[in-house]
Structure formats: structure tokens, C-alpha cells
N, C-alpha and C positions, 0 to 999 in steps of 0.2 A: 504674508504667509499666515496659513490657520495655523492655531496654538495645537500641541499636541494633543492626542487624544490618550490618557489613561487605561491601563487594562486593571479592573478588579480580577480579585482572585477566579471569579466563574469563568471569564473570558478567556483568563490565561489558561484556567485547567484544560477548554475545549482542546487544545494545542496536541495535548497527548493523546487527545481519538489518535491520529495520524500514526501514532507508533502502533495501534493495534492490527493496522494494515499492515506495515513492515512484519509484525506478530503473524498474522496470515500466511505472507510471503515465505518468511524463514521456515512455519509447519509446513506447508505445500510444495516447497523446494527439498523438504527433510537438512536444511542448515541447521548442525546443533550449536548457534550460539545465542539462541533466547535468553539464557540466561547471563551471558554478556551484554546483552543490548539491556535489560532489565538493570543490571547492577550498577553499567554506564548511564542511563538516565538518570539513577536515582543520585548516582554519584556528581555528577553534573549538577543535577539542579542545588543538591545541598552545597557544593562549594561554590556555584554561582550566587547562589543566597547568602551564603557565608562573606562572599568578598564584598556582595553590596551592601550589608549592612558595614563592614570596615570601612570600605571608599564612601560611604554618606557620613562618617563618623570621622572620617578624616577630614573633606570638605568642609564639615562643619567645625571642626577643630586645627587648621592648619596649621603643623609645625614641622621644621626641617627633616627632624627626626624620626616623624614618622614616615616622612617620602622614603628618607635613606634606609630605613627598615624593610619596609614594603618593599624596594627594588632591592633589596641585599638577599630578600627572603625569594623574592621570585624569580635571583640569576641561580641561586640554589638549588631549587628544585629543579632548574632546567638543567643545570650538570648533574642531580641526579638522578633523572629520569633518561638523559645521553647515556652516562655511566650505564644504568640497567641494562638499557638496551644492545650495552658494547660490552660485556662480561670478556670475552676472550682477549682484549688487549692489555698489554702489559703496563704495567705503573705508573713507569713514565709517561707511557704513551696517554692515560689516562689525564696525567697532570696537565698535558702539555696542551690535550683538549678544551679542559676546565678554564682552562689560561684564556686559551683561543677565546671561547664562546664569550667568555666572561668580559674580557679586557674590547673587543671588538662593540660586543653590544653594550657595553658602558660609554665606551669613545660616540658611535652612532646617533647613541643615546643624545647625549652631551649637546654634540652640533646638531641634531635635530630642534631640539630645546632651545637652547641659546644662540645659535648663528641663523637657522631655517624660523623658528616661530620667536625667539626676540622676548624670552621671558624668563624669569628664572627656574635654575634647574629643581631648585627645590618647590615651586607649584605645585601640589599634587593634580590638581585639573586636567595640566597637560604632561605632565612626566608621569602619572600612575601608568593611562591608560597608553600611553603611544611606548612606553616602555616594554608594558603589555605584547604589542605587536610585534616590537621590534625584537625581543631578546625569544620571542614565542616561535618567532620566524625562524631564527637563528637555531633555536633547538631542533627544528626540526627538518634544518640542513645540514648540522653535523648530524644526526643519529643517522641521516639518512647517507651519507657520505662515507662515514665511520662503515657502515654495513655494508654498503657497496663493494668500500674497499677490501675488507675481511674475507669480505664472500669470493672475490677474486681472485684474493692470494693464494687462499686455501683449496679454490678450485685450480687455480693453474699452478700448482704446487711443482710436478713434476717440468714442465716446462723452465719455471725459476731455477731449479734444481740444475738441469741441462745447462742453462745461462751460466750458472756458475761455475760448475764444471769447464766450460770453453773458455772461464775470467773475465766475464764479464762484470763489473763493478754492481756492487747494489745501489748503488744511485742510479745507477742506468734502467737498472731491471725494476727499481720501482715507479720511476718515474710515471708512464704512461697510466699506470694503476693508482695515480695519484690525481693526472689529470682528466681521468675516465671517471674518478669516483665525485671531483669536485664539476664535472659536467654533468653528473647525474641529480648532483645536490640542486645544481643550477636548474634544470629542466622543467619544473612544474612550477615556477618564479617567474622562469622566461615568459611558459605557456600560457601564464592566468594574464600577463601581461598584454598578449597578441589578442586576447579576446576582450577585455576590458572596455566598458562604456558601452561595447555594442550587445556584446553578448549578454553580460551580465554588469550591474552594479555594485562596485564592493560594498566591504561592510559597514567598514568605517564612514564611508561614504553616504549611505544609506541611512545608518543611526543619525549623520546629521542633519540630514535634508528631515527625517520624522522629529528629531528635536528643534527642526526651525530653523537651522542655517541656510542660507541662500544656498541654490546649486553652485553657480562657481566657486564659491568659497569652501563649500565643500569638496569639488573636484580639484581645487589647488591642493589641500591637504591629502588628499585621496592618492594627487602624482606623488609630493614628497615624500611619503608613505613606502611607496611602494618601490620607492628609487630607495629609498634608504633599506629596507627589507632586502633589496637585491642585492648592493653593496653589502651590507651584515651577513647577510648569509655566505655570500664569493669570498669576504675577508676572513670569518670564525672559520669553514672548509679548508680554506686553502693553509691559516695556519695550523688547525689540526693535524690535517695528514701532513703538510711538507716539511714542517719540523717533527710529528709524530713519526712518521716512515722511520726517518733518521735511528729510531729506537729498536730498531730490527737490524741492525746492523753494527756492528763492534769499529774500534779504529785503523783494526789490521784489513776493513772491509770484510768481513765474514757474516754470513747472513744466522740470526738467533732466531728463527721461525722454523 
């Protein structure tokens, strides 16, 4: 294998030409989010810069403490950035997500770590960055699941209304709006999966074939990966809504939405 090749600062700036094209695009389509796309690069790069000077300073300094910090700090931001994104759900039902995402991508975590790669949990090496994926993933199968479902209830409101009316139970009426939102969470998990290897190279996968790992050892890590991400995400979904539904409904079955 050739050694990597280093990017100095000149190389890497070239990279941003490419957004002045997008720039182009979004004035000639008259899209007003330039200044979205402007505030997102800038914001990107300063916390990607941010985290790698942390992750080079942990590597260089390994201690348990700071693994368990780093993942404490970055299942937090993912319940709240879900949270944000899910403002109309009620308290519990919030809690019960935070639970979900959090308890799921910790477990994942865990056996990834210690049963799949056979090291300990506290490595930052390999628990920072697959932690990364895994609980990354997961955020953004519940906000996406979370929405779905919202969006459903409150569109087929009147419908629900009727069910109830006839007595029909709210486990019943929510059920399908349960299993429609964590299919939907599932969908573009399944779909990067049917194209994979042919279509496209993951990332993960790619970072390590340019850091020097052999291809198959990287495409082993590349399946675990992505087995585990669809498991995390099926699990954090599905307890989400199927114990969060529950929150919309009282014990005499009456529906609080």
C-alpha cells in the first residue's frame, strides 16, 4: 500500500472553488438559501476543526474519561437537535425518545466495541469515531420518524377523530402510524444499502482504504458498520414512537391529541 498523501492548507482551500458553483446554481435557480449554504460551510468546517484538534489531543493523551465525556457530550447533542426538530410532542413523549436514542446507541455502541472489534470500550481510536456513526445514524432516524409521525397524526386528524367515535381503541388507531413512520425512518438505510460497493464507496470505508488499510479489512468494517447503524436506528424508532404513542392516550383510552 502507498503511504498517504497529506493535504496542506493550499490544497485543501482549492476544495471550496466547488461551492462557488453550487453559488451559481442557487443565483440562476433564484434559491434564497446562500446564505444557508455560506453559514453551513463556515459552521462545518470550524467544528470539524474543533473536533480534530480534541480527537488528536485525546489520542495523544488516552484516558477513560475523556472517551466517556466525548460520547456523553455527543448523545446530547443528538437528543438535542431530535428535541428541536420535534417541538410539538409532549414531555413525556420527549423523554421517552431521549431514552430510546440514547439507551439503543449506547447498547450498539458497546457490542460493536467489545463483542464485533474485541477492544476495549474505553479506546478512544475506535469508540470516538464509530460512536460517531452509530449514535449520528440514529439521530437521524428518530427526527426523521418523530416527523413523519406528527405529520400524519395531525394530517389525518379528522379520520382518527371518526375511529374514535366508532370506539375504536387508540392502540389500534395509532398503531399503523407507528409502523408507517419507523418504515419511513428505515427507507434511505435500506436504500444506501442496495447500492453499496457498486454504486458508491462508503465513507468509512474509503477514509480507510486512503489511510492504508487493506480493502477487505476495510469492507469488513464497512458491513459491521452499517449492520449496526440499521439495527440502531430500527431499535431507537421503534422505541420512540411505540412506547411514545402510548403518551397520547390516557388509561380510560381517550385520545390527548
Amino acid at each position: 500500500m502507498n503511504e498517504i498523501i497529506s493535504l496542506n492548507i493550499a490544497q485543501f482551500a482549492l476544495i471550496y472553488l466547488l461551492l462557488l458553483i453550487v453559488l451559481f446554481i442557487m443565483k440562476k435557480c433564484e434559491i434564497n438559501q446562500t446564505k444557508l449554504l455560506m453559514v453551513a460551510s463556515i459552521r462545518m468546517t470550524v467544528q470539524l476543526v474543533l473536533a480534530g484538534l480534541i480527537l488528536t489531543y485525546i489520542f495523544e493523551n488516552p484516558h477513560p474519561v475523556f472517551t466517556v465525556v466525548y460520547i456523553m457530550l455527543m448523545t446530547g447533542f443528538a437528543i438535542h437537535t431530535v428535541l428541536q426538530r420535534n417541538k410539538s410532542i409532549n414531555r413525556n413523549f420527549k423523554l421517552i425518545a431521549s431514552v430510546s436514542l440514547a439507551a439503543s446507541g449506547l447498547a450498539v455502541v458497546c457490542f460493536f466495541i467489545m463483542a464485533v472489534v474485541g477492544v476495549s470500550i474505553f479506546n478512544p481510536q475506535y469508540t470516538i469515531p464509530i460512536s460517531g456513526m452509530i449514535i449520528g445514524n440514529a439521530m437521524t432516524g428518530v427526527s426523521l420518524g418523530l416527523k413523519t409521525f406528527n405529520e400524519n397524526i395531525h394530517g389525518q386528524r379528522v379520520q382518527i377523530d371518526a375511529l374514535v367515535n366508532m370506539g375504536v381503541t387508540p392502540k389500534k388507531i395509532l398503531a399503523p402510524f407507528v409502523n408507517g413512520a419507523i418504515e419511513t425512518a428505515l427507507l434511505p438505510t435500506l436504500n444506501s444499502m442496495l447500492g453499496m460497493g457498486i454504486i458508491s464507496l462508503p465513507g468509512m470505508m474509503t477514509g480507510q482504504i486512503l489511510s492504508g488499510t487493506m480493502p477487505m479489512t476495510a469492507i469488513l468494517y464497512q458491513i459491521a458498520i452499517i449492520v449496526s447503524v440499521t439495527a440502531v436506528t430500527c431499535l431507537a424508532v421503534f422505541g420512540s414512537l411505540f412506547f411514545g404513542c402510548r403518551t397520547l392516550y390516557n388509561e380510560r383510552s381517550q385520545m390527548l391529541i
